[in-house]
C-alpha positions in Angstrom: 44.9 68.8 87.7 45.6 70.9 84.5 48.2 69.1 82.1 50.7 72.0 81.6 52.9 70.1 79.3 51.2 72.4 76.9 52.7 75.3 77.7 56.2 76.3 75.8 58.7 76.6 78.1 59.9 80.5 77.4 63.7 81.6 78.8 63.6 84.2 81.2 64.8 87.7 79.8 67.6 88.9 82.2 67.2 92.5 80.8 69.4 93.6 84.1 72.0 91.7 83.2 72.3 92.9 79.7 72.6 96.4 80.9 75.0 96.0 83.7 77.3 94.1 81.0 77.0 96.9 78.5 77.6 99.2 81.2 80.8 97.6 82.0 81.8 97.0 78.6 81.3 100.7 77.7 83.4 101.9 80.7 86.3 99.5 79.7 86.5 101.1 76.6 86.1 104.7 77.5 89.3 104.0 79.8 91.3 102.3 77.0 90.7 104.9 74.5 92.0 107.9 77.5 95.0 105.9 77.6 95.4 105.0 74.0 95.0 108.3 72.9 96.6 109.9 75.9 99.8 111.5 76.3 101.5 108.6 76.9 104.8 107.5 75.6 104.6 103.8 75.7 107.9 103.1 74.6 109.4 104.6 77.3 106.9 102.1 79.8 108.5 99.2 77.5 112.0 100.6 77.6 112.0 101.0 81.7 110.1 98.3 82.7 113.2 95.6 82.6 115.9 98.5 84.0 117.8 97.4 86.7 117.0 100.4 89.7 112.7 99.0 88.7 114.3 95.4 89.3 116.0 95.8 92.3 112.8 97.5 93.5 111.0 95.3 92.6 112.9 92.6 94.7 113.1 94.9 97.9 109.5 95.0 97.7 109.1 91.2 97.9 111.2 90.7 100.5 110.4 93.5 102.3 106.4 92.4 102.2 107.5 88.6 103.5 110.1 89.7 106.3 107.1 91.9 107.2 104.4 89.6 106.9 106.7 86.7 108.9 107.3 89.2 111.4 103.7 90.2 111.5 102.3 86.5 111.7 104.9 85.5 114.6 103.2 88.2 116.7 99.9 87.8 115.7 99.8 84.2 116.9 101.5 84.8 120.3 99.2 88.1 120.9 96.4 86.0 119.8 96.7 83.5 122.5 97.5 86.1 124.6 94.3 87.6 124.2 92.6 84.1 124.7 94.2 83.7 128.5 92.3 83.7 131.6 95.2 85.7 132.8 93.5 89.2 132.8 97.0 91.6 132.8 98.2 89.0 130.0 94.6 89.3 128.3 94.3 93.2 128.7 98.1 93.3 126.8 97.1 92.1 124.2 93.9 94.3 123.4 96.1 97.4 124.4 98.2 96.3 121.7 95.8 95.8 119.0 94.1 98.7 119.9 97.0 100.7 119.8 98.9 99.4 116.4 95.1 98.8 114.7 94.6 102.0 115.3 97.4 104.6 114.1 97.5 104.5 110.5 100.6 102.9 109.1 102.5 105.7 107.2 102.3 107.4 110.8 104.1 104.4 112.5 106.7 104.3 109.9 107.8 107.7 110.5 107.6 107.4 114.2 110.3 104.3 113.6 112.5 106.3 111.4 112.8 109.2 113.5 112.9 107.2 116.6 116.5 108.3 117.5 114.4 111.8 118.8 112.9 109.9 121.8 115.9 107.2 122.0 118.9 108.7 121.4 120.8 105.0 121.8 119.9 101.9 122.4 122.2 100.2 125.4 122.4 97.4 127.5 124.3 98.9 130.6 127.9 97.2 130.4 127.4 95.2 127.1 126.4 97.7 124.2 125.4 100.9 123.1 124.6 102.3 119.7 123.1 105.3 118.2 119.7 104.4 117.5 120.3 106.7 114.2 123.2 104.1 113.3 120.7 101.5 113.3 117.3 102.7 112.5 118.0 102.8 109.1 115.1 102.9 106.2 115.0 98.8 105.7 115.1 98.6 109.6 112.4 101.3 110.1 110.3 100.2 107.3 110.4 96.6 108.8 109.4 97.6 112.2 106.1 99.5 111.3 104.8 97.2 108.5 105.1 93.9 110.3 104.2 95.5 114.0 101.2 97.2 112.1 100.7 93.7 110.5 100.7 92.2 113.4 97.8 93.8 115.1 95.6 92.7 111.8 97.0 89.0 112.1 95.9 88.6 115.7 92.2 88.7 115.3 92.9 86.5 112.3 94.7 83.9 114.2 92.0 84.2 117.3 89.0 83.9 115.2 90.7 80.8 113.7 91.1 79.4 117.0 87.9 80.1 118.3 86.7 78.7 115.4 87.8 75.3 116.2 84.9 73.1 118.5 85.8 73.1 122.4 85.7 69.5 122.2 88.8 69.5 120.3 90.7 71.3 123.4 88.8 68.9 125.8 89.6 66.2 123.8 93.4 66.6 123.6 93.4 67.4 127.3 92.1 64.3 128.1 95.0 62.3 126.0 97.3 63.7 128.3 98.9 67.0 125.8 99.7 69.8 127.2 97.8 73.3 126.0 101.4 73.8 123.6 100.8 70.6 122.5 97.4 70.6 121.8 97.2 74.3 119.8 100.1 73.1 118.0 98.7 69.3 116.9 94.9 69.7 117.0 93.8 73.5 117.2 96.0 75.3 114.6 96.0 72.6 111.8 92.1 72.6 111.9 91.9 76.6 112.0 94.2 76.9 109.4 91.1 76.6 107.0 89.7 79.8 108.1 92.7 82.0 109.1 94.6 81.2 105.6 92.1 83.1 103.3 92.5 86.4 105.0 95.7 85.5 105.6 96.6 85.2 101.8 95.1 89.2 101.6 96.9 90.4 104.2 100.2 89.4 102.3 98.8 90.5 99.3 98.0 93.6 100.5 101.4 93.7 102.0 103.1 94.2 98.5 101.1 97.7 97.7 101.2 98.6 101.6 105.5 98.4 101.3 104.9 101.7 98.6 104.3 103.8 102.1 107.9 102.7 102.7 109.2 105.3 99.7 108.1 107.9 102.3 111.0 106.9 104.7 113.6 106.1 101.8 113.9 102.4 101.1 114.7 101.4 98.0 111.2 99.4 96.6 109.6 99.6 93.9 107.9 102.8 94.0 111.1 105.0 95.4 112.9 103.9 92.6 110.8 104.6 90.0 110.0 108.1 91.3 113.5 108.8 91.5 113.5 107.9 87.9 110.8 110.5 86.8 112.0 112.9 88.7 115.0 113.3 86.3 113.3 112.4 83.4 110.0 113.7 83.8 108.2 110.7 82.7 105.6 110.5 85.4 102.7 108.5 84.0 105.1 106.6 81.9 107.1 105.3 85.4 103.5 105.0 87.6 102.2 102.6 84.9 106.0 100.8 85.0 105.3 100.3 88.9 101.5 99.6 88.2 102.4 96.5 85.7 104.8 95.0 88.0 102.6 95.1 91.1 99.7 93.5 89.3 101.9 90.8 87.8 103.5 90.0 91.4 99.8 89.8 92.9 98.4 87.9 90.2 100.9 85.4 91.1 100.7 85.3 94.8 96.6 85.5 94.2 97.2 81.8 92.1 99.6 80.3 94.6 96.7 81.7 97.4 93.8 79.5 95.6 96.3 76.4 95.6 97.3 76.6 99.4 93.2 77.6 99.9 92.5 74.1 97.9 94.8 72.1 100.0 93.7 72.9 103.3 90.1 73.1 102.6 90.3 69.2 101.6 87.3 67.4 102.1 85.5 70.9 103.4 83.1 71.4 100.4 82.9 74.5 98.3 80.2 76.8 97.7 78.7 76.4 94.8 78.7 79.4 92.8 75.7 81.7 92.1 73.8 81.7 89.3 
């Protein structure tokens, strides 16, 4: 057998990589010199980006994307095992519903909220109540309607691919300790899917903050209404976009950290991939 001990060991050239980098690198700065030398007036970005109507949109978005998302997990777990029933009307429910909400496009479903007073005029219960629906369909109601039903939809194949992802002997095994099915998905199943149904979970909510912007369309007061109302008297467009743009990044770049955290704690004892070199 030839001694190749020999041979000098020679580093291999990753000639791909070096061009991909200086590709990227290149691009990066083409994009900071348009905005550097653009027509820009960063101290109007600085000046609005702590004023109180950016602020206050900036917490209606928040709690507009978790009332949503909350909203949009509680029916995403009951349509879920819905659509895991033997019960075929209860089964067939639950698929016309995700077909239905998965299907028109969000901005769409907003609007059909919002103007809902068209088809309902009130909303009653013969010898209780009746309202206008107009009284009570406002903007915040409208907009929290449409994003978490929407949501909801999305959350449901989550939830059921989280619980089918979970061995059958688990079910037969808590059936045979005497729970009952509530019991079981609620002590065994869930806990043990919540490893898979968390990550895409974590993106759903993250892309529930930019997906509360549509809400501008029907009037509520986040982020992006307010700052357009802003540039529309001051004619500062760019300036108040990149205002908006700032605060959305730093408010997913927070929730993104807090995601990896929850991510680490469930996936205990799991393994993680190792990266790719």
């Amino acid at each position: 057998m030839e001694d190749i001990s020999r041979f000098e060991h020679v580093r291999r050239k990753h000639v791909g990589r070096y061009v991909g980098a200086a590709v990227i690198v290149a691009f990066a700065a083409w994009i900071a010199m348009a905005f550097a030398h653009g027509q820009i007036e960063w101290a109007v970005v600085w000046r609005f980006l702590a004023v109180h109507p950016i602020l206050t949109g900036l917490v209606n978005t928040v709690v507009m994307a978790i009332l949503a998302m909350l909203l949009g997990i509680a029916i995403g777990v009951i349509v879920a095992i819905m659509g895991l029933s033997a019960n075929p009307v209860v089964k067939w429910s639950a698929a016309s519903y995700v077909w239905l909400f998965r299907g028109a496009p969000a901005l769409l479903q907003l609007l059909l909220w919002y103007n809902l007073a068209l088809v309902f005029p009130t909303i009653s219960i013969p010898g209780l109540f009746e309202v206008r629906t107009v009284d009570v369909m406002t903007p915040f109601v409208a907009a929290l309607l449409g994003l978490g039903i929407c949501q909801g939809a999305y959350t449901s194949e989550v939830v059921r691919a989280g619980l089918l992802s979970v061995d059958r002997g688990q079910y037969e095994a808590a059936k045979a300790i005497g729970m009952s099915p509530l019991q079981a998905l609620w002590r065994i199943i869930l806990p043990q899917a919540m490893r898979v149904i968390l990550p895409p979970i974590g993106n759903e909510f993250i892309g529930m903050i930019k997906l509360t912007s549509l809400a501008s369309v029907i009037q509520y007061s986040e982020m992006l209404h307010n700052a357009e109302n802003i540039y529309y008297a001051n004619n500062r467009v760019i300036e108040l976009l990149i205002v908006a743009t700032v605060w959305y990044l730093v408010v997913v770049s927070v929730l993104s950290m807090l995601q990896t955290q929850v991510e680490r704690y469930f996936a205990r004892g799991a393994g993680n991939p190792r990266q790719l070199r």
